[in-house]
N, C-alpha and C positions, 0 to 999 in steps of 0.2 A: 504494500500500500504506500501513495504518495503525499506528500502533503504540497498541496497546491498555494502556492502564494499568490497569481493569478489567475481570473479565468476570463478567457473572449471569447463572446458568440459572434462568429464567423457563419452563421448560416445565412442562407439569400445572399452571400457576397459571394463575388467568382472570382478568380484567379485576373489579375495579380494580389486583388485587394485584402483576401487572409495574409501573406505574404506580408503586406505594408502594416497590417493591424499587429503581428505579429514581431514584427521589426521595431515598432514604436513602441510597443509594450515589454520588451526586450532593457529598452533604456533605463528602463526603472526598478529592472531586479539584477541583485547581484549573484555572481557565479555561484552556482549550488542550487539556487531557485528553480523552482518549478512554474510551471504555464502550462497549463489547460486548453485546449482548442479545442470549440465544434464548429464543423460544418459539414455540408451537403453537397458542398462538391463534388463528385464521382473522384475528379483528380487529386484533393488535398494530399489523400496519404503518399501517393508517388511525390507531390509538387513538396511536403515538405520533406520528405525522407531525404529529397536529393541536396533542397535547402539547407538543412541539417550537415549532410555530410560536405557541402561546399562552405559553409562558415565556423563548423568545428564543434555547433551544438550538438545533444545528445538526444535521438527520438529514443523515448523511453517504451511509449506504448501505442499505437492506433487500436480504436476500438471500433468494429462496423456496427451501429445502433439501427433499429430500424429505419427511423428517420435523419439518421447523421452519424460523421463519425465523432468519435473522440479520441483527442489524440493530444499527448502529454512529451515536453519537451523540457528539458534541464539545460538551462543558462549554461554553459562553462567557462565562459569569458564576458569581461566587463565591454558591453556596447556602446561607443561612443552615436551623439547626438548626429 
């Protein structure tokens, strides 16, 4: 189990916009932190997995929910503005 310091709903937005909600919300927690995402993207879990592995964060979990997914990301490094 995670303990969430943030969470965004991301649902009804489409690519790129989880992506920038996700980067802005990033600002504000430090390395260690957790963030929460949902949405109903078809694409999120590919778009962030590969995000993740291109800026060094850690996809912890996606979840396929009926109506969305959830998907859990751990800070590693301090994000500048």
């Amino acid at each position: 189990m995670f303990v969430v310091s943030k969470k965004i709903d991301c649902r009804n937005l489409y690519d790129p916009l989880p992506l920038l909600a996700l980067r802005k919300a990033l600002v504000l927690l430090r390395p260690g932190q957790i963030i929460e995402l949902l949405s109903n993207d078809p694409g999120a879990p590919s778009d962030f997995r590969a995000w993740c592995e291109m800026t060094g964060h850690e996809l912890l979990e996606v979840c396929d929910n009926v109506d969305h997914f959830g998907i859990l990301i751990r800070c590693c490094k301090h994000v500048k503005e």
